[in-house]
N, C-alpha and C positions, 0 to 999 in steps of 0.2 A: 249433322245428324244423318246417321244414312238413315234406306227407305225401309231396311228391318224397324228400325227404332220410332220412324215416324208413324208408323203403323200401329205398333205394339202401345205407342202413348196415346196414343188418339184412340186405339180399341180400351183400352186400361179407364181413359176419363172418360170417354160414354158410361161403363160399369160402375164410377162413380167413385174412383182412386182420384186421389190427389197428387198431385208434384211438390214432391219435398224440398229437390234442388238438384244439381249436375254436377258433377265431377270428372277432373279432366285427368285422367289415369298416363302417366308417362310409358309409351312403349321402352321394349327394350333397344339398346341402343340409341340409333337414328332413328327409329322408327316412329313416325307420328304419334300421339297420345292419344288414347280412344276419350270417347265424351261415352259420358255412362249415366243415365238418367234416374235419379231414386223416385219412385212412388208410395203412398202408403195406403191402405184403404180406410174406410170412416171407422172402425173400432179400433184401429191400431195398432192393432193385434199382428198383421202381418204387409212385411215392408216387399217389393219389386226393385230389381236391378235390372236396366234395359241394356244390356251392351248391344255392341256395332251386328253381333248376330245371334245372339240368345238373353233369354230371361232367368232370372237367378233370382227366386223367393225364398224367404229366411224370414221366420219368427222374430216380433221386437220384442 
């Protein structure tokens, strides 16, 4: 987990988001595989994507 994403989960669950589960997204190539953290918040209504250095929100 880098330190964008430790941040970003630990700011997201004080606000009261939950952790849905992680996902290990294959780089291209050789390239490492990012871990990409999903979140949801308590209505459901709208899900979080933590990558290695941005957040990516999308309607469930």
């Amino acid at each position: 987990m880098s330190h964008y994403q430790e941040q970003k989960v630990a700011e997201l669950k004080r606000l009261g988001w939950s952790e849905v589960g992680k996902r290990h997204l294959p780089g291209p190539g050789r390239t490492p595989a990012k871990q990409v953290y999903e979140l949801s918040c308590l209505q459901g209504k709208l899900q979080v994507f933590v990558y290695p250095a941005e957040l990516i929100y999308q309607t469930a």
